[in-house]
C-alpha positions in Angstrom: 101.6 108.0 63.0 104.5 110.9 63.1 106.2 111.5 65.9 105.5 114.5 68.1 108.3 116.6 68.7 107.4 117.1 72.6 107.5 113.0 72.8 111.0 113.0 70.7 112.5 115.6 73.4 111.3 114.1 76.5 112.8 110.8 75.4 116.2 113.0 74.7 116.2 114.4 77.8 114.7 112.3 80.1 116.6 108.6 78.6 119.3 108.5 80.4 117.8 109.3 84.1 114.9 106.3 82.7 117.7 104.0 82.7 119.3 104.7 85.6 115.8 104.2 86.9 115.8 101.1 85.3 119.1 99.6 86.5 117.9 100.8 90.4 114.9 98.4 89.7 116.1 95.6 87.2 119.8 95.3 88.8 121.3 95.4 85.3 121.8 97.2 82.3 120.2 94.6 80.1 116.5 94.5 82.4 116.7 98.1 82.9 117.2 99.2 79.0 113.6 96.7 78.4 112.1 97.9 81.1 112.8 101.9 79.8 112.0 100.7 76.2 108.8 99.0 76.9 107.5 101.9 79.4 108.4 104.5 76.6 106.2 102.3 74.1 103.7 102.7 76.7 104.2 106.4 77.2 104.3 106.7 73.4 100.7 105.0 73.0 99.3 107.3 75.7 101.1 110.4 74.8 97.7 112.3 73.2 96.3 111.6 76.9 99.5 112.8 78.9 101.2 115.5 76.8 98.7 118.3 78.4 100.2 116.9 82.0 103.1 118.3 83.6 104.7 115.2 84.4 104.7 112.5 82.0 108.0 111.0 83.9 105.9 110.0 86.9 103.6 107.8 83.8 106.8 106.2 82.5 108.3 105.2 86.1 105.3 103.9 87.8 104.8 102.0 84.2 108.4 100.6 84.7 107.8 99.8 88.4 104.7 97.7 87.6 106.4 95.8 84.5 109.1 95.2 86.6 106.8 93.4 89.3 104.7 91.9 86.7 108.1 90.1 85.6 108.8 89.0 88.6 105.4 87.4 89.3 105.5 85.6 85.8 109.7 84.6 86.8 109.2 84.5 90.5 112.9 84.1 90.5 116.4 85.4 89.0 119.7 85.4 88.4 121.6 88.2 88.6 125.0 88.7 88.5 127.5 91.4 88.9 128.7 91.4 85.4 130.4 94.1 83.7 128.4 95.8 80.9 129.0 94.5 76.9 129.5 98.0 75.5 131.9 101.0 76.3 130.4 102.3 79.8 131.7 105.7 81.6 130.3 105.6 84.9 132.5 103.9 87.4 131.9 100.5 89.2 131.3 100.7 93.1 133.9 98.9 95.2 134.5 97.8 98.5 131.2 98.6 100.4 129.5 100.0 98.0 130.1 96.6 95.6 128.9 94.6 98.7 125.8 97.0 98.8 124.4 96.6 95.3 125.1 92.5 95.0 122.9 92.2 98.4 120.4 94.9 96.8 120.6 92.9 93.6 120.5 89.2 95.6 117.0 90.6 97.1 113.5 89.0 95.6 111.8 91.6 93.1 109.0 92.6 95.0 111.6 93.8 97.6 113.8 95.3 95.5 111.3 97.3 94.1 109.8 98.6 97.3 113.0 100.0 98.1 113.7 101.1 95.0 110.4 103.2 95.4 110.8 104.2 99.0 114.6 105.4 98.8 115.2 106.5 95.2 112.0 107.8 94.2 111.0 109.0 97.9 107.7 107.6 97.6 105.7 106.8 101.3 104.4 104.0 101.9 100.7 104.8 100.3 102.2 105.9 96.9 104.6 102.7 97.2 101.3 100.2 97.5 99.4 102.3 95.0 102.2 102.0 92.2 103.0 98.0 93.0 99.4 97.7 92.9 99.8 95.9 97.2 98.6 96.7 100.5 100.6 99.8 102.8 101.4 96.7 105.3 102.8 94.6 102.8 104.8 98.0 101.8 106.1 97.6 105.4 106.9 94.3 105.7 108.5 94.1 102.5 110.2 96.1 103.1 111.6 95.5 106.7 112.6 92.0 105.3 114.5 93.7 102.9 116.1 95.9 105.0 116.8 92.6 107.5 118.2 91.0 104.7 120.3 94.0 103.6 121.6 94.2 107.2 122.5 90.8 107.7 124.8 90.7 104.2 126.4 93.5 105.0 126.9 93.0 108.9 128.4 89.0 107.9 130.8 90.4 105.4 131.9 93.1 108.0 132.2 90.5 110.3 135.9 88.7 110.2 135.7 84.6 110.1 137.1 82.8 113.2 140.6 80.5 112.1 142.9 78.5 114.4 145.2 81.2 114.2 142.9 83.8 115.9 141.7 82.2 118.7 142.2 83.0 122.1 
């Protein structure tokens, strides 16, 4: 099967936003460049169907959103940690707040993660949300005010300075 040209240019131009994407959802490089690869293969079997739409991206996101929940339902649990990537990287590292913001974001359960992901990145409602993760609208909601409890609570305790002998009274 060659490769159309159409399919080779939308990968070129569209790669590096997919993984960005990616890393929003996964919480790491290495997740988010399988979850980009695998939702291009997808994209690539399907492209006879898709190349006469406008928007094959919306295809390839919704296809990584759902992998990335269908991981987390077959793992129902990870470890991530805030490791720096393996190969030469240009973007910088957040710090301070920021730092604090993506470990909680990354501590979060997948299901979560995603749902925010979806509501704040991708500016989905709550309707679009439960039809790409394939839930109800209320479990949308209460996803993701959990999240958004949990979120709150990391960053309120870190913000918050410990109590020592030395301080008191």
């Amino acid at each position: 099967m060659e490769a159309d040209p159409r399919f080779t240019e939308f990968v070129a131009e569209r790669g590096d936003a997919l993984l960005r994407y990616g890393y929003v959802l996964a919480g790491n490089a290495h997740d988010a460049a399988d979850l980009a690869q695998e939702a291009l293969l997808k994209l690539r079997g399907a492209w006879p169907r898709l190349r006469l739409k406008e928007n094959p991206e919306s295809y390839v996101r919704t296809t990584m959103a759902r992998l990335h929940i269908a991981t987390w339902r077959l793992r129902r649990r990870e470890l991530l940690a805030w490791d720096l990537p393996e190969r030469e990287h240009h973007d910088l590292l957040p710090s301070g707040d920021e730092r604090r913001m993506w470990q909680a974001l990354a501590g979060l359960p997948r299901k979560q993660r995603a749902v925010l992901v979806l509501r704040y990145y991708e500016q989905l409602d709550d309707a679009e949300i439960a039809a790409v993760l394939g839930i109800s609208r209320g479990t949308v909601r209460s996803q993701a005010a959990r999240a958004l409890d949990k979120l709150r609570g990391t960053v309120t305790s870190a913000d918050q300075p410990t109590m020592t002998r030395g301080n008191v009274g």
